[in-house]
PDB file of N, CA, C and O in Angstrom:
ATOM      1  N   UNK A   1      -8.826  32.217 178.192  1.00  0.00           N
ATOM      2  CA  UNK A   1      -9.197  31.244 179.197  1.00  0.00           C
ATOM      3  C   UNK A   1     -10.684  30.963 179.112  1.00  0.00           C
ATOM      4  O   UNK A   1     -11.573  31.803 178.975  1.00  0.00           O
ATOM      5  N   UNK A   2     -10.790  29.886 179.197  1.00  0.00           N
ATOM      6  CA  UNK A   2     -12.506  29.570 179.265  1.00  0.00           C
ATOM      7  C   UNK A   2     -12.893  29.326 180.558  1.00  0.00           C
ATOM      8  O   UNK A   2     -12.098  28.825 181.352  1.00  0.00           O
ATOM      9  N   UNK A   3     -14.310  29.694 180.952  1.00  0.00           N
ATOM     10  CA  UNK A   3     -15.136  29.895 181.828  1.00  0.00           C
ATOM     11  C   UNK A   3     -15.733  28.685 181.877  1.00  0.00           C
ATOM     12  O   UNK A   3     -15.890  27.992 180.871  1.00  0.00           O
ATOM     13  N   UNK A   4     -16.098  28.354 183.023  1.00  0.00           N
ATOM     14  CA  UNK A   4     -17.431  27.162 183.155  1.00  0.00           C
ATOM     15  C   UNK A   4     -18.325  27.634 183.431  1.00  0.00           C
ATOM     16  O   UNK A   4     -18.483  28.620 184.152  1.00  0.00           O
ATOM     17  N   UNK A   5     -19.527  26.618 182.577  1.00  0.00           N
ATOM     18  CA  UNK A   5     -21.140  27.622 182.570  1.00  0.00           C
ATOM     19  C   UNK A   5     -21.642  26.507 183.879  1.00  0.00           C
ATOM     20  O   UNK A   5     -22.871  26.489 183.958  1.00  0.00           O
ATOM     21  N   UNK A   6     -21.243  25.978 184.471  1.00  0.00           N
ATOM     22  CA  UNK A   6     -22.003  25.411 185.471  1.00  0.00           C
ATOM     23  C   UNK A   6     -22.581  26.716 186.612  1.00  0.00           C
ATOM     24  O   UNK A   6     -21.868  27.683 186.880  1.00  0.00           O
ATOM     25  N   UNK A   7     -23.318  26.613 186.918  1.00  0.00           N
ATOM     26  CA  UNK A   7     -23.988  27.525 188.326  1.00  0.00           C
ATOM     27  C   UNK A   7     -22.792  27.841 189.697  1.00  0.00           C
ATOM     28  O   UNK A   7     -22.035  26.997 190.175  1.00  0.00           O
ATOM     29  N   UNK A   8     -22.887  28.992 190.028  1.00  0.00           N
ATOM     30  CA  UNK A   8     -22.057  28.864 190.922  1.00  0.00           C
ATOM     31  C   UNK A   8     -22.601  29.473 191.779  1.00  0.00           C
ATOM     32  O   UNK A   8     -23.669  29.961 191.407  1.00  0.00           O
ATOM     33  N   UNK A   9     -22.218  29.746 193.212  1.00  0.00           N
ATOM     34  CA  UNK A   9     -22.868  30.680 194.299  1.00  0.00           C
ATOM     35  C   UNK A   9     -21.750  31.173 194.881  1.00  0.00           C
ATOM     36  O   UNK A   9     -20.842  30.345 194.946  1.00  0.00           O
ATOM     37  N   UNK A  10     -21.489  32.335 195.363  1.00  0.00           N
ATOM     38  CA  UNK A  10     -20.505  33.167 196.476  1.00  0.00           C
ATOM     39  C   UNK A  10     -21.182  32.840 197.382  1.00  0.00           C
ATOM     40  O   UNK A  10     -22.387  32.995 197.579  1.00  0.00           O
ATOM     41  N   UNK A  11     -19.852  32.036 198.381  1.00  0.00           N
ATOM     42  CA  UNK A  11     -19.746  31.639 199.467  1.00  0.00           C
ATOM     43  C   UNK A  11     -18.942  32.427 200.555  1.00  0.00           C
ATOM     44  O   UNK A  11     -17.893  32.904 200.121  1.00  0.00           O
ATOM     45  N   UNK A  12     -19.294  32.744 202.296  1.00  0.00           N
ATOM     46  CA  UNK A  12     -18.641  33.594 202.474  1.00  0.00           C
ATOM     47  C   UNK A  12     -18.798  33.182 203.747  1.00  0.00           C
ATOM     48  O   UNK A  12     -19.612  32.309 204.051  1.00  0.00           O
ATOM     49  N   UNK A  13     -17.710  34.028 204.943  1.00  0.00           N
ATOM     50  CA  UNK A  13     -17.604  33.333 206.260  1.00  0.00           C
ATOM     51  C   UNK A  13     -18.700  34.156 207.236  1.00  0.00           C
ATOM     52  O   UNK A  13     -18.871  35.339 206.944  1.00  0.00           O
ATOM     53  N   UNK A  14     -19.026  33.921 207.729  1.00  0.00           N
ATOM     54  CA  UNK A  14     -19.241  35.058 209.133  1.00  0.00           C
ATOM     55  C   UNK A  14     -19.200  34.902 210.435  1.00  0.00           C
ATOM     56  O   UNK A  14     -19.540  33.977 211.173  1.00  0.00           O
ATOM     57  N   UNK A  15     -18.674  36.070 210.639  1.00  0.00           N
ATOM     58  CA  UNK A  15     -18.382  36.102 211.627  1.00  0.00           C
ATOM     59  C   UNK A  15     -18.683  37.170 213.053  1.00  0.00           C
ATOM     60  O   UNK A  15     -18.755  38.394 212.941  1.00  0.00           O
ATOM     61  N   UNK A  16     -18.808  36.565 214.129  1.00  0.00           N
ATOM     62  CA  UNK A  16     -19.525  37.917 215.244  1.00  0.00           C
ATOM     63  C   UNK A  16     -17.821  38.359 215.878  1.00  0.00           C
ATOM     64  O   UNK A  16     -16.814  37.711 215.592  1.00  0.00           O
ATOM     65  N   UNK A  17     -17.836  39.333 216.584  1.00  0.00           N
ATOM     66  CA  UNK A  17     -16.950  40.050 217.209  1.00  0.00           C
ATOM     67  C   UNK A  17     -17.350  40.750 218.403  1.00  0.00           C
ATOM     68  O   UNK A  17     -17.692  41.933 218.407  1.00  0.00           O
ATOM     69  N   UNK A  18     -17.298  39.943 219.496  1.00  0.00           N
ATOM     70  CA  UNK A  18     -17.998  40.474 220.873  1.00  0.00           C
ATOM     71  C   UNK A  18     -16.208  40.989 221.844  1.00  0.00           C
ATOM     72  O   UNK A  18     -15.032  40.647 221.973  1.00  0.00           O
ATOM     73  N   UNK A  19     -17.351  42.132 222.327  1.00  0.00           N
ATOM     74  CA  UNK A  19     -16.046  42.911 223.373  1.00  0.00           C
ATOM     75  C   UNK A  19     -16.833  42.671 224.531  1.00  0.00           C
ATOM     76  O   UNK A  19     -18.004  43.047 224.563  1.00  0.00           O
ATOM     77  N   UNK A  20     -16.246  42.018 225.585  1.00  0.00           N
ATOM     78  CA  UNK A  20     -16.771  41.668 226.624  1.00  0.00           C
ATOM     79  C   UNK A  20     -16.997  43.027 227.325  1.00  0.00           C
ATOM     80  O   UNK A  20     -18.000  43.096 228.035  1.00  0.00           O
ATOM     81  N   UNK A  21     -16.149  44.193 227.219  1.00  0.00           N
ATOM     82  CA  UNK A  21     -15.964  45.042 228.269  1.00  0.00           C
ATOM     83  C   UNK A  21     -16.773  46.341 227.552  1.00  0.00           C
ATOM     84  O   UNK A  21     -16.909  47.458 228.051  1.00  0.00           O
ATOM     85  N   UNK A  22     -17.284  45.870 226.208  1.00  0.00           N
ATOM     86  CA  UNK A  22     -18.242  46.905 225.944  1.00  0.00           C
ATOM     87  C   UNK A  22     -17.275  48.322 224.816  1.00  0.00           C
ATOM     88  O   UNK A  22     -17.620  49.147 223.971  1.00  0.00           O
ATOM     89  N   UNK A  23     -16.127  47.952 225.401  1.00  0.00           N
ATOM     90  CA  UNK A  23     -15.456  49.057 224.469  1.00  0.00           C
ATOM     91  C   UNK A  23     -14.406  48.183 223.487  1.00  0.00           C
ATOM     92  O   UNK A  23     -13.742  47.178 223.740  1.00  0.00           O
ATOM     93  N   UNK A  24     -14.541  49.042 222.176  1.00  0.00           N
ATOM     94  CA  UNK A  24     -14.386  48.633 220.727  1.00  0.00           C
ATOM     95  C   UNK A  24     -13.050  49.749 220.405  1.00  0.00           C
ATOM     96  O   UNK A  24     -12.987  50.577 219.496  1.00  0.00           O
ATOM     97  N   UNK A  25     -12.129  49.480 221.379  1.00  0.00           N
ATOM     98  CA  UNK A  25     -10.812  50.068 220.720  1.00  0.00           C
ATOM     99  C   UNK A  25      -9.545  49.294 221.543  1.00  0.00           C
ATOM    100  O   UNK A  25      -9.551  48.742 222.643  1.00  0.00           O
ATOM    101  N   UNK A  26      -8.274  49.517 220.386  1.00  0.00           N
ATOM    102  CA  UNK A  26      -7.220  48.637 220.601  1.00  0.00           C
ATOM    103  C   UNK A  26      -7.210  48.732 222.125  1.00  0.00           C
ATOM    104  O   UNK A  26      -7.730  49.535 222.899  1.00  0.00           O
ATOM    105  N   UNK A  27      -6.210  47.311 222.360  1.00  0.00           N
ATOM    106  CA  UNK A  27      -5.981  46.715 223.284  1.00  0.00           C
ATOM    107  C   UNK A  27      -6.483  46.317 224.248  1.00  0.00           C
ATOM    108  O   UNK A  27      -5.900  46.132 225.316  1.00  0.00           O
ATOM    109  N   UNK A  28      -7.722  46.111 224.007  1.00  0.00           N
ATOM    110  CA  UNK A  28      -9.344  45.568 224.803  1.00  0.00           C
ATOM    111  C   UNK A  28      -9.361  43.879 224.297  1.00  0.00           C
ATOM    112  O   UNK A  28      -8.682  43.188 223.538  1.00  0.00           O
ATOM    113  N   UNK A  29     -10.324  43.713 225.021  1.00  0.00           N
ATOM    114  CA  UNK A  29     -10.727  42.111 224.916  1.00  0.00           C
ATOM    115  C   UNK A  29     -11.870  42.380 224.063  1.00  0.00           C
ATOM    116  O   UNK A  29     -12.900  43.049 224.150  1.00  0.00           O
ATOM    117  N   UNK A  30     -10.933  41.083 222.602  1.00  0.00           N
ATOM    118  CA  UNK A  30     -12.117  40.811 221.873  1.00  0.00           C
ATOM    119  C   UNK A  30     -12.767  39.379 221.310  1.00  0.00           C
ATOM    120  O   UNK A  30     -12.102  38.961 220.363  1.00  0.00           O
ATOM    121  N   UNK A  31     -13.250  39.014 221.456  1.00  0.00           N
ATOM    122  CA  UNK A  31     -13.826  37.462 221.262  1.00  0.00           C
ATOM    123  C   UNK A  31     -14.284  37.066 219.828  1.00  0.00           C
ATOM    124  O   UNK A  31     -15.203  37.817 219.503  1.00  0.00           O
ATOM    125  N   UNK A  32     -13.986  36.155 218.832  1.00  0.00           N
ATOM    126  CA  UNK A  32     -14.370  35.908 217.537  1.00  0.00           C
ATOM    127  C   UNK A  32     -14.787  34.738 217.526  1.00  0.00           C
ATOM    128  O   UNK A  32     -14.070  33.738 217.569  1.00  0.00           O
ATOM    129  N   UNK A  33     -16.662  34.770 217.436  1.00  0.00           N
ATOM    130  CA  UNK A  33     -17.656  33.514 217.417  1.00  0.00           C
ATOM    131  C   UNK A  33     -17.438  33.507 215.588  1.00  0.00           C
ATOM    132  O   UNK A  33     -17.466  34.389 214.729  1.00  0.00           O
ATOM    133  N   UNK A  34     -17.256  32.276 215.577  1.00  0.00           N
ATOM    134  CA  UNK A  34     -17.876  32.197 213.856  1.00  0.00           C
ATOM    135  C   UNK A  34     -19.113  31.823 214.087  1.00  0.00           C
ATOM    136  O   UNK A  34     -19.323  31.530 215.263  1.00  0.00           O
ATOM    137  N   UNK A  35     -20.232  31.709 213.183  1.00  0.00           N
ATOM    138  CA  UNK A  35     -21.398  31.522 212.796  1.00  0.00           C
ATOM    139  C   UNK A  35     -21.452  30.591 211.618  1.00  0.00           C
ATOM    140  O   UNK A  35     -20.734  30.562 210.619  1.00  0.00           O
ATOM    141  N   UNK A  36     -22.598  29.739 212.010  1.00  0.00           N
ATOM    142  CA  UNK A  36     -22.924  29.047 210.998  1.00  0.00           C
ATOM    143  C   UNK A  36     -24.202  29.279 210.320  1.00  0.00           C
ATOM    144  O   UNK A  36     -24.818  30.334 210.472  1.00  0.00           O
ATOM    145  N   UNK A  37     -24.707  28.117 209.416  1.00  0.00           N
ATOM    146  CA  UNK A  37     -26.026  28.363 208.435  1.00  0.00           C
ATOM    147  C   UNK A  37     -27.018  28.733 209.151  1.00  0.00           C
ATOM    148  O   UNK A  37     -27.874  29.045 208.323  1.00  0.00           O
ATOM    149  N   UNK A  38     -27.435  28.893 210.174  1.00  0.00           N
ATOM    150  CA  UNK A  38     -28.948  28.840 211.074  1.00  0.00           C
ATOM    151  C   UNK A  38     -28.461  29.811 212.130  1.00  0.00           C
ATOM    152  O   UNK A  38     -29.165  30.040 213.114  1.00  0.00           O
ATOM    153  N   UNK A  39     -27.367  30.348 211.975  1.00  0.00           N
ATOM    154  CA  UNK A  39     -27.392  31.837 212.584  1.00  0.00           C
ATOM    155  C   UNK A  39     -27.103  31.595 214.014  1.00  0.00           C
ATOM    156  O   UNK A  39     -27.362  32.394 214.914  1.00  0.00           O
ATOM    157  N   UNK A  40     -26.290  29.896 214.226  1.00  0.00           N
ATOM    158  CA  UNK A  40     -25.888  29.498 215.742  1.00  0.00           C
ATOM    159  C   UNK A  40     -24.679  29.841 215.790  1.00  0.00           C
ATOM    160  O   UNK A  40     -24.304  30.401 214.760  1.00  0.00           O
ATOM    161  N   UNK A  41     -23.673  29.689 216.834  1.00  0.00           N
ATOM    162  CA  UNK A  41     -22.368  29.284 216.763  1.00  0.00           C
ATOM    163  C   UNK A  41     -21.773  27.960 216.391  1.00  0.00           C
ATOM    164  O   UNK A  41     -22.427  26.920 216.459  1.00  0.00           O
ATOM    165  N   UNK A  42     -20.577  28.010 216.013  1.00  0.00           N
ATOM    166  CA  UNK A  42     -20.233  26.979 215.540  1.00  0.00           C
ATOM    167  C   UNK A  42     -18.585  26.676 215.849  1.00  0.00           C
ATOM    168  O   UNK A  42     -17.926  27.715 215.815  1.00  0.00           O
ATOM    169  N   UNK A  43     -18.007  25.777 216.066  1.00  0.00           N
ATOM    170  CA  UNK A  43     -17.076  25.497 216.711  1.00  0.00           C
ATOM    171  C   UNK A  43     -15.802  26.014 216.087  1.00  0.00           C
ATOM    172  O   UNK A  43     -14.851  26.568 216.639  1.00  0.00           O
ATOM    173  N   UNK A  44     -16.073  25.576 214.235  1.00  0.00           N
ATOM    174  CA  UNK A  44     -15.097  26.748 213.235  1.00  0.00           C
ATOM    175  C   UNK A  44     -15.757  27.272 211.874  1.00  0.00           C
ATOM    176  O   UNK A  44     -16.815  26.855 211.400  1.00  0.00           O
ATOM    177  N   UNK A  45     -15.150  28.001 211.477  1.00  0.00           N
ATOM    178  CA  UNK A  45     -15.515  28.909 210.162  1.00  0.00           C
ATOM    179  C   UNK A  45     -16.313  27.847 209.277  1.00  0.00           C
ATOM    180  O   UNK A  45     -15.737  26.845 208.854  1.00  0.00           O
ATOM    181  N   UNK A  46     -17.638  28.098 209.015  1.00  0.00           N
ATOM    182  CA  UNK A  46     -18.515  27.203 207.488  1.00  0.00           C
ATOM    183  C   UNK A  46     -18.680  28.174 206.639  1.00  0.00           C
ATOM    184  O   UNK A  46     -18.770  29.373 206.899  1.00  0.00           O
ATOM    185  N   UNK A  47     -18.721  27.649 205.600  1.00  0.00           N
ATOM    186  CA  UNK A  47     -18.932  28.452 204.361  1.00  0.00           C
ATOM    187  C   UNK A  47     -20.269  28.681 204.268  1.00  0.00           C
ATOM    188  O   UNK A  47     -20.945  27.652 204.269  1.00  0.00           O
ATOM    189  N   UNK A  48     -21.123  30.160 204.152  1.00  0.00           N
ATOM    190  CA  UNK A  48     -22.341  29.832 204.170  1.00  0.00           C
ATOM    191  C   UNK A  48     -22.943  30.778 202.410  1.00  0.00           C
ATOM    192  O   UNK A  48     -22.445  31.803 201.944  1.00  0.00           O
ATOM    193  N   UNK A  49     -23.853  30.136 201.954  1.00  0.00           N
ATOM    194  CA  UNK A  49     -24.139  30.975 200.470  1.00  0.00           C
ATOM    195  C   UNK A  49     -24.387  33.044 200.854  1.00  0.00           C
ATOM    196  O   UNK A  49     -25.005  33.394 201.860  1.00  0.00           O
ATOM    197  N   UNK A  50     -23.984  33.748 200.187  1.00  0.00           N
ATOM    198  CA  UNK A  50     -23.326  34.746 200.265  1.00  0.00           C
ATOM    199  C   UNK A  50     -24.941  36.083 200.624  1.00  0.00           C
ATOM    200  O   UNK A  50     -25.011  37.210 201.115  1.00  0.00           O
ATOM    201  N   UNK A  51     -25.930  35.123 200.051  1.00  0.00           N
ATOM    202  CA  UNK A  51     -27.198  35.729 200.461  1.00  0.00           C
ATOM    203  C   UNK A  51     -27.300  35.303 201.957  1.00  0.00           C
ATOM    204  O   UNK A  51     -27.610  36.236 202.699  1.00  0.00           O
ATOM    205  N   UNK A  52     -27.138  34.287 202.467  1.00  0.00           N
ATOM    206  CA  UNK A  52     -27.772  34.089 203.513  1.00  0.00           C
ATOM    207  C   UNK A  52     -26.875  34.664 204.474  1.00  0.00           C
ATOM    208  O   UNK A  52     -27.223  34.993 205.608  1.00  0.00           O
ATOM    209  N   UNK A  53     -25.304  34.821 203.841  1.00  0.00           N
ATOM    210  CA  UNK A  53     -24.397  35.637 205.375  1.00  0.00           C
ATOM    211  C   UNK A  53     -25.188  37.081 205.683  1.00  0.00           C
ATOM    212  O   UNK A  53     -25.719  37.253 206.780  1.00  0.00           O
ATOM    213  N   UNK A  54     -25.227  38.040 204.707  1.00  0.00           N
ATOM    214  CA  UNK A  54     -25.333  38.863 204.530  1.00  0.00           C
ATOM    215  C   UNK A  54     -27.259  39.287 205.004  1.00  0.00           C
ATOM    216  O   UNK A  54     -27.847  40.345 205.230  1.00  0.00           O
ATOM    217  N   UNK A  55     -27.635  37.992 204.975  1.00  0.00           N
ATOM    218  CA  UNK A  55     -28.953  38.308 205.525  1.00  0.00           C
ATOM    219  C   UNK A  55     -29.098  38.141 207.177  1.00  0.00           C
ATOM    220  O   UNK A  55     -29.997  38.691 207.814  1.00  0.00           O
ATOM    221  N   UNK A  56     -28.004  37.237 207.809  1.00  0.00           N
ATOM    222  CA  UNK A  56     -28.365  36.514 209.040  1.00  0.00           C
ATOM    223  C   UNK A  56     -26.998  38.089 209.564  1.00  0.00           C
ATOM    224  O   UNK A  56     -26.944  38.448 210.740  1.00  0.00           O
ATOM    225  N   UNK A  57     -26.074  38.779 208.451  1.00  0.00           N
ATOM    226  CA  UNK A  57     -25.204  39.709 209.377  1.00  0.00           C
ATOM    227  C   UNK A  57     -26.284  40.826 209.380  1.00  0.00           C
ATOM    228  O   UNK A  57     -26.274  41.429 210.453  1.00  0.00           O
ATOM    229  N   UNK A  58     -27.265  41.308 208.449  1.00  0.00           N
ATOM    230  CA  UNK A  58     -28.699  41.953 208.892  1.00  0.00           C
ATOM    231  C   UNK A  58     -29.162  42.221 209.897  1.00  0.00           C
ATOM    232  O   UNK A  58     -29.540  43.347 210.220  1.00  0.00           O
ATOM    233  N   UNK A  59     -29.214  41.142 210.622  1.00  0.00           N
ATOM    234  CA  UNK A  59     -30.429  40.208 211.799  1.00  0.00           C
ATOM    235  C   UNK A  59     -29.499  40.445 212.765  1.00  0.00           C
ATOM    236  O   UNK A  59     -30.025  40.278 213.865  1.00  0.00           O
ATOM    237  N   UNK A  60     -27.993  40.857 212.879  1.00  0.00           N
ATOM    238  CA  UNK A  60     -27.223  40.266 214.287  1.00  0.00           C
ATOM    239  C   UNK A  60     -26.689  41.570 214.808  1.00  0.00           C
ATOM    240  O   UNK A  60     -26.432  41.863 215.976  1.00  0.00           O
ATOM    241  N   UNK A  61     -26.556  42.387 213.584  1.00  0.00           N
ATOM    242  CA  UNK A  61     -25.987  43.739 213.405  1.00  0.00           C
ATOM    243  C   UNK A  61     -26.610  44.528 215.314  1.00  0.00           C
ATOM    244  O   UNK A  61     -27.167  44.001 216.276  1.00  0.00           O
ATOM    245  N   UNK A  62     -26.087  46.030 215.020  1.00  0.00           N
ATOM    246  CA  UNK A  62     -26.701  46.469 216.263  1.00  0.00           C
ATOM    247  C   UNK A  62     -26.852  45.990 217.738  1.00  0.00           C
ATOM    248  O   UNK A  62     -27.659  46.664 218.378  1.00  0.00           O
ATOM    249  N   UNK A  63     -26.474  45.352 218.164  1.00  0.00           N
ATOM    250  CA  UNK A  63     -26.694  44.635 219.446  1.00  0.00           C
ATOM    251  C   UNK A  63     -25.276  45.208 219.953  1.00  0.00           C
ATOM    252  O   UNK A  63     -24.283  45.239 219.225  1.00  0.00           O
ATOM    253  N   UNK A  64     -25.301  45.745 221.540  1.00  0.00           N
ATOM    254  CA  UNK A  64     -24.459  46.205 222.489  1.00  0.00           C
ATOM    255  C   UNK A  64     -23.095  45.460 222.273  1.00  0.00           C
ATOM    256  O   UNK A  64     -23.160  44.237 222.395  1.00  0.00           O
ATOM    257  N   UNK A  65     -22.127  45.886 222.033  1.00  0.00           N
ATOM    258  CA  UNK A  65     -20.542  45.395 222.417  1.00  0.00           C
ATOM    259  C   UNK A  65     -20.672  44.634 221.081  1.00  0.00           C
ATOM    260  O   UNK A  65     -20.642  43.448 221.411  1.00  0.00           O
ATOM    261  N   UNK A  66     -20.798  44.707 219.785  1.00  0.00           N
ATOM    262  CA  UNK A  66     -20.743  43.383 218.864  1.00  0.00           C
ATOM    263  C   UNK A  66     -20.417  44.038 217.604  1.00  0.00           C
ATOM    264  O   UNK A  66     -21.239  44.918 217.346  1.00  0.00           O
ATOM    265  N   UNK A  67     -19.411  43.898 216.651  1.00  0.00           N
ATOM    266  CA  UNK A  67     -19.377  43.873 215.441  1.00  0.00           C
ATOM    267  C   UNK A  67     -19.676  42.498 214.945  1.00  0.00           C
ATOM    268  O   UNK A  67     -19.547  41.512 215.671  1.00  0.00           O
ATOM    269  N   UNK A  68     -20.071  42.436 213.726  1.00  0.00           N
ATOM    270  CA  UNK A  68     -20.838  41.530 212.524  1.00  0.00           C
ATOM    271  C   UNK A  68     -19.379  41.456 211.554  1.00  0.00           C
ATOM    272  O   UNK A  68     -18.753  42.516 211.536  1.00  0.00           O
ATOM    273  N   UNK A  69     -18.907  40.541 210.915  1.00  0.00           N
ATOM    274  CA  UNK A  69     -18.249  40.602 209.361  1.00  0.00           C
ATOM    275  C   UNK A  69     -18.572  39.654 208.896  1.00  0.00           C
ATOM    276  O   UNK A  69     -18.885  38.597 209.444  1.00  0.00           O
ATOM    277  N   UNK A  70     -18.523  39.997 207.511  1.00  0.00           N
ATOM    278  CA  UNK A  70     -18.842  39.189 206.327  1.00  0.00           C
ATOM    279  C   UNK A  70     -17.664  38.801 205.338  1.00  0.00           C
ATOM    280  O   UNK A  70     -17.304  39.612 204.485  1.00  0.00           O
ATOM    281  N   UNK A  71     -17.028  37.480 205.464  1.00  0.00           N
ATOM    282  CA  UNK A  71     -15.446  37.235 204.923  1.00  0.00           C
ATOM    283  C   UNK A  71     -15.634  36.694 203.875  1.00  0.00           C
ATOM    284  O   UNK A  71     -14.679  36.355 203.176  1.00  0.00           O
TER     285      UNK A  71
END
């Protein structure tokens, strides 16, 4: 099979995961913001280049009641 030499970039989703009630186990309330390029919310999933998810899931990480993923 042949390859294409054009440039490519990994593209990837992200996404926040807020628990309103603070606790992070089954059968709790959990909320799924996607994120877009500038690290806002966004209404649905954008594809963002695979450096910048991974830099803006960096930046969001740590904060009370919240998992980060990178899809």
């Amino acid at each position: 099979m042949a390859r294409s030499s054009a440039p490519c970039c990994e593209v990837r989703f992200l996404v926040l995961h807020t628990y309103p009630d603070g606790i992070k186990a089954y059968g709790h309330e959990r909320l799924t913001i996607p994120i877009g390029r500038r690290g806002k919310p966004v209404k649905k999933m954008r594809l963002i280049p695979a450096e910048r998810a991974h830099a803006l899931a960096r930046k969001l990480q740590g904060q009370f009641g919240t998992t980060v993923s990178v899809l």
